[in-house]
C-alpha positions as CSV (number, residue, x, y, z in Angstrom):
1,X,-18.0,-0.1,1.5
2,X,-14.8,-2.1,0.8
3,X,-16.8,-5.1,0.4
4,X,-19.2,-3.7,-1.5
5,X,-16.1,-3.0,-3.8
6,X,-14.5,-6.5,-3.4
7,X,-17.2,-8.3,-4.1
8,X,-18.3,-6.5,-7.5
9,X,-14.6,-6.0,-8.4
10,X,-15.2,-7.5,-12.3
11,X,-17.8,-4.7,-12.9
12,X,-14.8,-2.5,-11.6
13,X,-12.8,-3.4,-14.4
14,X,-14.9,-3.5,-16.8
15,X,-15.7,0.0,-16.1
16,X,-11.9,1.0,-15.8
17,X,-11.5,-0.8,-19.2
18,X,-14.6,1.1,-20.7
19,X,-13.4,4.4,-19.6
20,X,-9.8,3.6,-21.1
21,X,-11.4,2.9,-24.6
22,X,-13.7,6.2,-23.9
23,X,-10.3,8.4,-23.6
24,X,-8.8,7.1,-26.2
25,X,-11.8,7.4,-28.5
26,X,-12.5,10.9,-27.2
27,X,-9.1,12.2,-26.1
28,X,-6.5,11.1,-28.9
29,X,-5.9,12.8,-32.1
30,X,-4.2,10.1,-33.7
31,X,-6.9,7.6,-35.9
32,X,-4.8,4.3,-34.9
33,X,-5.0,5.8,-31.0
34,X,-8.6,6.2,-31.6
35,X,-9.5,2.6,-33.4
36,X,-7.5,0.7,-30.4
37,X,-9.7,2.8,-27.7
38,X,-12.3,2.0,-29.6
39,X,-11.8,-2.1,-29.3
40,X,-11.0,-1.8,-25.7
41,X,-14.2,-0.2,-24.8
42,X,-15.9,-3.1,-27.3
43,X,-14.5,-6.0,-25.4
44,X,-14.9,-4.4,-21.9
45,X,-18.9,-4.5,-22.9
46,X,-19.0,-7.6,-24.5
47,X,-16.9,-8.8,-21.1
48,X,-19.8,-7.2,-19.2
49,X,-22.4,-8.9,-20.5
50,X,-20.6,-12.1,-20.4
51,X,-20.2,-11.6,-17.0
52,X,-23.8,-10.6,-16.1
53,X,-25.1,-13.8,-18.2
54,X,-23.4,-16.5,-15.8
55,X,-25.2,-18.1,-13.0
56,X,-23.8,-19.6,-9.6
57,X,-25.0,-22.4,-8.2
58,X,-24.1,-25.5,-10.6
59,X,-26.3,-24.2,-13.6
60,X,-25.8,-26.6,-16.6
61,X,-26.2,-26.6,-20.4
62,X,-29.5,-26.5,-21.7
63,X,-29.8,-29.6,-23.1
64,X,-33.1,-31.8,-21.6
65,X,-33.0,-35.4,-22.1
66,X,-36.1,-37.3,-22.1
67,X,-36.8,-40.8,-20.8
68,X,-37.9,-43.9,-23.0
69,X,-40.9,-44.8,-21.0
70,X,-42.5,-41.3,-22.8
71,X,-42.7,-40.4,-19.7
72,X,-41.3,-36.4,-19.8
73,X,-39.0,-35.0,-17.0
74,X,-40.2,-31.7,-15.1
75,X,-37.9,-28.7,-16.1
76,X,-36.8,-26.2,-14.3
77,X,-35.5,-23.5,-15.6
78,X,-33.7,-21.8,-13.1
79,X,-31.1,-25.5,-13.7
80,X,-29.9,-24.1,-16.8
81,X,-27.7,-21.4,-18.1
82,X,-29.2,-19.2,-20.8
83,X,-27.5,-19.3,-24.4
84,X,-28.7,-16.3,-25.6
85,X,-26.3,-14.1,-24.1
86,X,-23.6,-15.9,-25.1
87,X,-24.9,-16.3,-28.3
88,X,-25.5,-12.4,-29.2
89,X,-22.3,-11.5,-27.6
90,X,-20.7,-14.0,-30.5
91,X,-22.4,-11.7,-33.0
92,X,-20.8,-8.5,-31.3
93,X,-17.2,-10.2,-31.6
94,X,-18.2,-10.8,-34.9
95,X,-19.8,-7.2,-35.7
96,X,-16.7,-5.7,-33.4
97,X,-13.7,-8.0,-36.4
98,X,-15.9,-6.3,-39.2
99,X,-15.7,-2.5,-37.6
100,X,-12.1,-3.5,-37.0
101,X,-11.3,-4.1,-40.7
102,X,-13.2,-1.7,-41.9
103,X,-11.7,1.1,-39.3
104,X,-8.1,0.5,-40.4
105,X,-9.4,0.5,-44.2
106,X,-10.5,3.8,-44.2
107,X,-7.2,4.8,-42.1
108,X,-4.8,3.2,-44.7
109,X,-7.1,5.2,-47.2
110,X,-6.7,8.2,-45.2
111,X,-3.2,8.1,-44.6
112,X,-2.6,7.5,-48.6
113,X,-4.5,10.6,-48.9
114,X,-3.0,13.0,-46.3
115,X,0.3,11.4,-45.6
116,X,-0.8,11.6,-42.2
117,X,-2.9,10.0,-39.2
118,X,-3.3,13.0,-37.2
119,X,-7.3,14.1,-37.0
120,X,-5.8,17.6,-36.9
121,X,-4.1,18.0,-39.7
122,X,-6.6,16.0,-41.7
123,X,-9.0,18.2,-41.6
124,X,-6.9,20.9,-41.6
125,X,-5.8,20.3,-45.2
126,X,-9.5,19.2,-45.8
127,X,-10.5,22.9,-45.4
């Protein structure tokens, strides 16, 4: 069982990390608490899937060169490294700046509002 555990132990983290982002999301009143858990459990997927998308074994970049006698090379595909995993989790980094700015927007609004970043109390003087 221990080497069941050693040998995954990035997947470990990354669920340690995700639960981390998950309590502060869930279990903190406070809407700066809340934005922070909410990056941590961002990065620990995008971290996952990062992880999941690499190959061992002396994969290489996808890029196939061709010979001048026209003469064209037999692939094989199981050489190279995907890019699209890589490539989408650049758009979540990118998705995950954007939800950022727009999460501490809506706080600084808040707080101008309320005078306060408490969920509580916001929605206590909202009712």
């Amino acid at each position: 069982m221990l080497d069941f555990i050693m040998a995954k132990y990035n997947y470990w983290i990354y669920i340690i990390l995700m639960m981390i982002g998950f309590y502060g999301m869930i279990g903190k009143n406070n809407l700066v608490k809340k934005i922070i858990g909410m990056n941590i459990f961002q990065t620990a997927i995008i971290l996952f899937f990062i992880s999941i998308a690499c190959k061992k074994g002396g994969a290489t970049l996808p890029i196939i060169e061709y010979s001048h006698g026209g003469e064209h090379p037999v692939v094989h595909a199981a050489d190279y490294l995907n890019p699209l995993p890589h490539v989408l989790m650049l758009t979540a980094i990118v998705v995950m700046v954007a939800t950022l700015g727009v999460a501490i927007a809506i706080v600084i609004r808040l707080y101008r509002d309320y005078k306060t970043l408490e969920e509580d109390e916001i929605l206590r003087k909202i009712s």
